[in-house]
N, C-alpha and C positions, 0 to 999 in steps of 0.2 A: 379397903383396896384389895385388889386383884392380887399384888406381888405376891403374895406366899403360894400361891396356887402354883399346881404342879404343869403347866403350861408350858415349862422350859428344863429340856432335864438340866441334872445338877449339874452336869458340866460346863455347861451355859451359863447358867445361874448367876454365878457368882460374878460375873461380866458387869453386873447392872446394879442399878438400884432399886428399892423398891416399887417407886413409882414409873422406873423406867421397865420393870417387869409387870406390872402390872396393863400397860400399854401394848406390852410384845404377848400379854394372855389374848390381849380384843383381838390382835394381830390375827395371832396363832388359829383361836377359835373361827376367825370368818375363814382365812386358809384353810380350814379342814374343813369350811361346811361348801364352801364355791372352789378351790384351791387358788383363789387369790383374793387379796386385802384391795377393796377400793373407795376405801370409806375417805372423806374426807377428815383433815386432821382435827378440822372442830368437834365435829362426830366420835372419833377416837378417845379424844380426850374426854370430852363427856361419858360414855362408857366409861372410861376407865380413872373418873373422878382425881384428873391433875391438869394442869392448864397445857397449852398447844406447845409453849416453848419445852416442857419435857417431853411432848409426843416428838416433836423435831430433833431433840436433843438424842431420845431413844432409838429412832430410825436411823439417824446420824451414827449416834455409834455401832449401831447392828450393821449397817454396811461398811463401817471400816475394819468390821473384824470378819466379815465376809459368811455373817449368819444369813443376810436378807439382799434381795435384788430390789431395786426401784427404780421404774419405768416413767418416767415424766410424760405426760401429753399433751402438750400447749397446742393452741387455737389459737391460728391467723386472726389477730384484730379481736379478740375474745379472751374471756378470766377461762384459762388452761382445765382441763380437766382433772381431778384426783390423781395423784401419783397411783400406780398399780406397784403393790408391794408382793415381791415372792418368796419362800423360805427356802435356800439354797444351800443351806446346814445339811449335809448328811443326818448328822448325829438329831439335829430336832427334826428331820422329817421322821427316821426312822422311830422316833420316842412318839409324837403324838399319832404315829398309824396305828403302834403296838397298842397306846394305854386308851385308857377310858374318856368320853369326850367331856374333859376337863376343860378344853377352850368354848364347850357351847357355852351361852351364856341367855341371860334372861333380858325378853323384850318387854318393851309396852303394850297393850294390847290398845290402847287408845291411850288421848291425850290428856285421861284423866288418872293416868300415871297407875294405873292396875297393872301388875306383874305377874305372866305365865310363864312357867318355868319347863323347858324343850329338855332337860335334864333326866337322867333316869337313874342314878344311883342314891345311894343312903347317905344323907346330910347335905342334899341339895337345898329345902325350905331354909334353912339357918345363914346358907351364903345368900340366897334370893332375899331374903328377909332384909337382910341387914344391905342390901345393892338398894331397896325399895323404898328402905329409911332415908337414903342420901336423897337431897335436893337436886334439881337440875343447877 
């Protein structure tokens, strides 16, 4: 799992659990790469290897402590589009500008589950490695 990652500073941190920090890394990392989360929550959870009712769970509590904004956008007569999630934390925007992009994260390159890693510092293969091992 994603939780030990430095994704949230410490002040934060201690807010959550692991699995619910590990959720707020997938967050964090698309924020910093688009400046907003619009992944749907099955998506989410899949990244970040916990079922949908902790990514809900996780979201849930991030905006009741007023770390994250979420923007609903339902469709007349249609399944609503993806919540847009925004990080409105001083303290974690100011943390993931300063550090190292510890929220990138590794994709698929295809659907035969090969993993390229968008990463650039020392002990990146070791966390890709072991994300690669996990099953969908």
């Amino acid at each position: 799992m994603l939780g030990g990652s430095s994704a949230l500073p410490d002040n934060l941190r201690h807010h959550y659990t692991k699995g619910q920090r590990s959720v707020l890394c997938i967050v964090s990392g698309e924020v910093k790469q688009q400046g907003i989360c619009d992944l749907p929550i099955d998506k989410i959870a899949a990244l970040a290897g916990v079922c949908r009712t902790t990514v809900q769970t996780a979201m849930h509590e991030a905006r009741r402590l007023g770390h994250i904004k979420i923007t609903e956008r339902p469709v007349p007569g249609r399944k609503s589009l993806p919540n847009v999630v925004e990080i409105i934390s001083p303290e974690w925007r100011t943390w993931f500008r300063r550090g190292p992009s510890s929220g990138a994260r590794c994709r698929p390159k295809s659907r035969k589950r090969f993993w390229s890693c968008r990463r650039n510092f020392p002990g990146c293969h070791k966390v890709c490695t072991r994300i690669s091992a996990r099953p969908y």
